[in-house]
N, C-alpha and C positions, 0 to 999 in steps of 0.2 A: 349618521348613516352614510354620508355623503364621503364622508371623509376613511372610515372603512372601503367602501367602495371604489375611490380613488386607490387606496395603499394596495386594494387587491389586484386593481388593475398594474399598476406598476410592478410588483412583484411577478405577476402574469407574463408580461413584457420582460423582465429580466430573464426568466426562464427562457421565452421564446427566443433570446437574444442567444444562447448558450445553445439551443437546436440547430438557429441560423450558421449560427458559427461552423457549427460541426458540418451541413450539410453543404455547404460551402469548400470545406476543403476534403468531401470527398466519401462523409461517414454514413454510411445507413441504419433509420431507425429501428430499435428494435425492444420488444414490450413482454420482460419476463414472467413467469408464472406465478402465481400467486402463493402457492402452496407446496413444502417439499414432504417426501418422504421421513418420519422422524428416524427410522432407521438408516436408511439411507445417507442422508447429510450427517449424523453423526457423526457414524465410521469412520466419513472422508473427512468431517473437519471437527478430532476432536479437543481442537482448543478451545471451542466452545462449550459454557457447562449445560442443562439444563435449565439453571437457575437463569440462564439470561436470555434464554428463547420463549418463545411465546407458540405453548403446545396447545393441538386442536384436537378433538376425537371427532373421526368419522365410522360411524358404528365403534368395531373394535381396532381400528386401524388409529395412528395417531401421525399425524399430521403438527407441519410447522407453518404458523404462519411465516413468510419467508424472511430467514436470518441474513441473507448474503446475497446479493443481487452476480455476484458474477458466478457461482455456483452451478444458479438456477440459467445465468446465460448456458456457460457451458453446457451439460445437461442437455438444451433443446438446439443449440448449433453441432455438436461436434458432429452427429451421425451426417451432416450435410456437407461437410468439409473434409479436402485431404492438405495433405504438407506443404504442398506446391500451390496451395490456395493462396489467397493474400484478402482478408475479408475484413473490413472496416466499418465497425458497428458504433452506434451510442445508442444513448437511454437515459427516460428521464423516471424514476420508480422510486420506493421506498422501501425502504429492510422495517423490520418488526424486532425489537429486543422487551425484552421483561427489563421494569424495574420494577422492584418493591411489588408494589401491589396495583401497581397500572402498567400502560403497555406504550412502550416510547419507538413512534415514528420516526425514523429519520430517512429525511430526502435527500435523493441522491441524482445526482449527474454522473453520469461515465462515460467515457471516452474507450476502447477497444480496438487491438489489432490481433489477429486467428491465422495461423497459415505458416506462411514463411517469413521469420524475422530474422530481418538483417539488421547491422551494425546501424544503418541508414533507419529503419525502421523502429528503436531504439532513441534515437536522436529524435526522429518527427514523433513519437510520444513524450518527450518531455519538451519540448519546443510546443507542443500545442499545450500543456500545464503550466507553461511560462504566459502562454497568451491571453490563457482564460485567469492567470492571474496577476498580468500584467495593470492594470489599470491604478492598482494603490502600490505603494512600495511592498516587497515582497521579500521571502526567502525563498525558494526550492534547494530543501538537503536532501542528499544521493548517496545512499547506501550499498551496499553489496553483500548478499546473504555466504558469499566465498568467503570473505574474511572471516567473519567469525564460526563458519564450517570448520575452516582450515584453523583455524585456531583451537576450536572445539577436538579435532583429532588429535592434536599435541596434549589433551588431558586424561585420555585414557578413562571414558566418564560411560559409566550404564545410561542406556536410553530414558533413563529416570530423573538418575542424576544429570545429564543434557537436558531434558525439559526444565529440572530446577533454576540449572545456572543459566538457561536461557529466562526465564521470569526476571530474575536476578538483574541482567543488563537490560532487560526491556524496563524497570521501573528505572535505572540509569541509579543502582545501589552499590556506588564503590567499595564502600565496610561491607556488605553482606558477599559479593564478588571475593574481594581480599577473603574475608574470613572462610569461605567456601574450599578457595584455594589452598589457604594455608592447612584443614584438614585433611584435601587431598595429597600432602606432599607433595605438588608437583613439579615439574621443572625449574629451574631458577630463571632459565629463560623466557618461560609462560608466564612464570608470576612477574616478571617485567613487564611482560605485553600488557596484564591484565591492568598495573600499575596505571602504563599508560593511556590505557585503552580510549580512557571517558574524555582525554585529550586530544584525540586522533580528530579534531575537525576542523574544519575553516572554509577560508577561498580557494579555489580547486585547482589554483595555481601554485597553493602551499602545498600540494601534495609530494613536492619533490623534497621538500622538509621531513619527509619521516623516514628515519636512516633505515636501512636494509634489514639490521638485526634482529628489526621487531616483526619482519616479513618470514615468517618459520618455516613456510612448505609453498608448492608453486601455487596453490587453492587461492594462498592470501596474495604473494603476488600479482597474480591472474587478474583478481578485485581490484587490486589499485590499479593496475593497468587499465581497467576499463573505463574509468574514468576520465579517462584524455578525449574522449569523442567528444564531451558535453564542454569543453574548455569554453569552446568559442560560441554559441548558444545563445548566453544569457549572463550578465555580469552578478545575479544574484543565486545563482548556483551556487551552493555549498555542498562538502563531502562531508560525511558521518560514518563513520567505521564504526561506531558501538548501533547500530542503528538495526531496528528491528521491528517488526510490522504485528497487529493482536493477530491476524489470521495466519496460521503457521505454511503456508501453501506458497510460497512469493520463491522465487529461485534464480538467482543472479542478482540483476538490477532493482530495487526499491528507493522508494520516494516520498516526501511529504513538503506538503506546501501550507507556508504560514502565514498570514497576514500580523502586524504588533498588534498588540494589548488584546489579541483573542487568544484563550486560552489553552486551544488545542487546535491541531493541524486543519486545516480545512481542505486540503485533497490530498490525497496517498494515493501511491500503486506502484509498480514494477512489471516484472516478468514473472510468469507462473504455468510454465510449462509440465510441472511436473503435475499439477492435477489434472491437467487435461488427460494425462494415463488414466486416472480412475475413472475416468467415462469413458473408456475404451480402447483411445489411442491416442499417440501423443505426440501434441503439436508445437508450435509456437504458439505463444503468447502472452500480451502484454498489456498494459492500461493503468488507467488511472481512474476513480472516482473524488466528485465533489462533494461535501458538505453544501446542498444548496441554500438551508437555513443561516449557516454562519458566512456563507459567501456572499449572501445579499446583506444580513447585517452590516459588511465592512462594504459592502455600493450606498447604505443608507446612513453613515459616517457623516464624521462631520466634511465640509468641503476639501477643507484645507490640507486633509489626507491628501489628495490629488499629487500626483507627482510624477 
């Protein structure tokens, strides 16, 4: 018992460690709602099926237990904010998904910036995903939803066929890509891009390695260009051009942060300006959430991670 007891306190203390941080340089707490509208959150995000939410009836009303934690931020901030705001939130909560036949919690830390976002504002959100995962060796890769927009409009593709071919580069499937493309007919110049696509990444210093030709409209330029803020930052920055987020809402800047031998991202986010329109009016915004069960796994490592 003793020994439960101890692990829970520790993990307690990790958590709290992760508040301090935040309220230190400047964030205020903030404790989302439990439950969404099922119609509601659909509509606005329907990348998500059914099958991996976790529905509730109230009488005849159906309700979700809450799928997405910055949804339900939005939601209860925007009506208190305008443009010229600058509002700096975190949160320590947990999303609800359906598996199978039980219902899987995942906890979450997030980090949020609401209001007016600058180039500067941009930089102190992945500078603080650098800090919170500074402690073991790390990656942070940096995406840009322009490129492949701007790539996507050189294919000439129904809203359909875009959600297909985006599935497609989010599982990172160069044959199913290719062969997509080569039904489409399309460009000889697109299907280079697409060739090279899964290539497009590295040190964000290489970025001046990738020759112009593969830059088609100013959408995808624009993307690589943004990139140069984050140069100086953090030396384990890397860029991702094929890069792509499960929640379809992210617009501009995205992000995932990985620790070795775990085998999926432990914090994600970007910019996502454009959902704040569907709650009424539309702002900046930006952030990042934590995996906090796989972030303490890599604190309770072996030592020698240390670095």
């Amino acid at each position: 018992m003793d020994e439960l007891l101890q692990q829970s306190l520790k993990r307690y203390e990790i958590k709290r460690s992760m508040e301090d941080f935040a309220l230190q340089k400047g964030y205020f707490p903030f404790q989302p709602a439990l439950f969404e509208k099922y119609e509601q959150f659909t509509c606005k995000n329907p990348s998500l099926t059914r099958e991996q939410m976790v529905v509730v009836m109230n009488g005849y009303q159906q309700l979700l237990l809450r799928p997405d934690i910055t949804t339900a931020m939005i939601k209860e901030v925007l009506p208190n904010i305008n443009q010229k705001d600058k509002v700096k939130l975190f949160y320590q909560s947990t999303n609800y998904r359906s598996s199978k036949k039980s219902v899987k919690e995942i906890s979450q830390f997030g980090i949020e910036i609401l209001g007016e976002i600058s180039a500067s504002s941009e930089c102190e959100i992945v500078e603080m995903a650098c800090n919170y995962l500074k402690d073991y060796h790390f990656i942070l890769e940096i995406g840009h939803t322009g490129f492949l927009e701007g790539l996507l409009d050189e294919c000439n593709l129904t809203k359909n066929e875009r959600y297909e071919l985006k599935k497609l580069i989010y599982a990172k499937d160069f044959h199913g890509c290719t062969q997509f493309m080569n039904q489409k007919n399309s460009k000889d110049e697109v299907k280079e891009v697409f060739e090279k696509l899964f290539t497009f990444h590295g040190k964000l210093d290489q970025l001046i390695t990738i020759e112009p030709q593969y830059l088609l409209n100013e959408k995808m330029q624009n993307a690589v260009e943004s990139f140069r803020k984050f140069t100086e930052i953090n030396s384990n920055i890397y860029f991702d051009l094929s890069m792509i987020n499960e929640l379809d809402y992210y617009e501009g800047i995205i992000f995932k942060g990985y620790y070795p031998n775990l085998p999926r991202a432990v914090l994600s986010g970007g910019r996502y300006d454009s959902l704040t329109k569907e709650y009424g009016q539309k702002i900046g915004a930006i952030g990042f959430s934590i995996d906090v069960n796989a972030w303490i796994q890599a604190k309770e490592r072996d030592n020698t991670w240390n670095g």
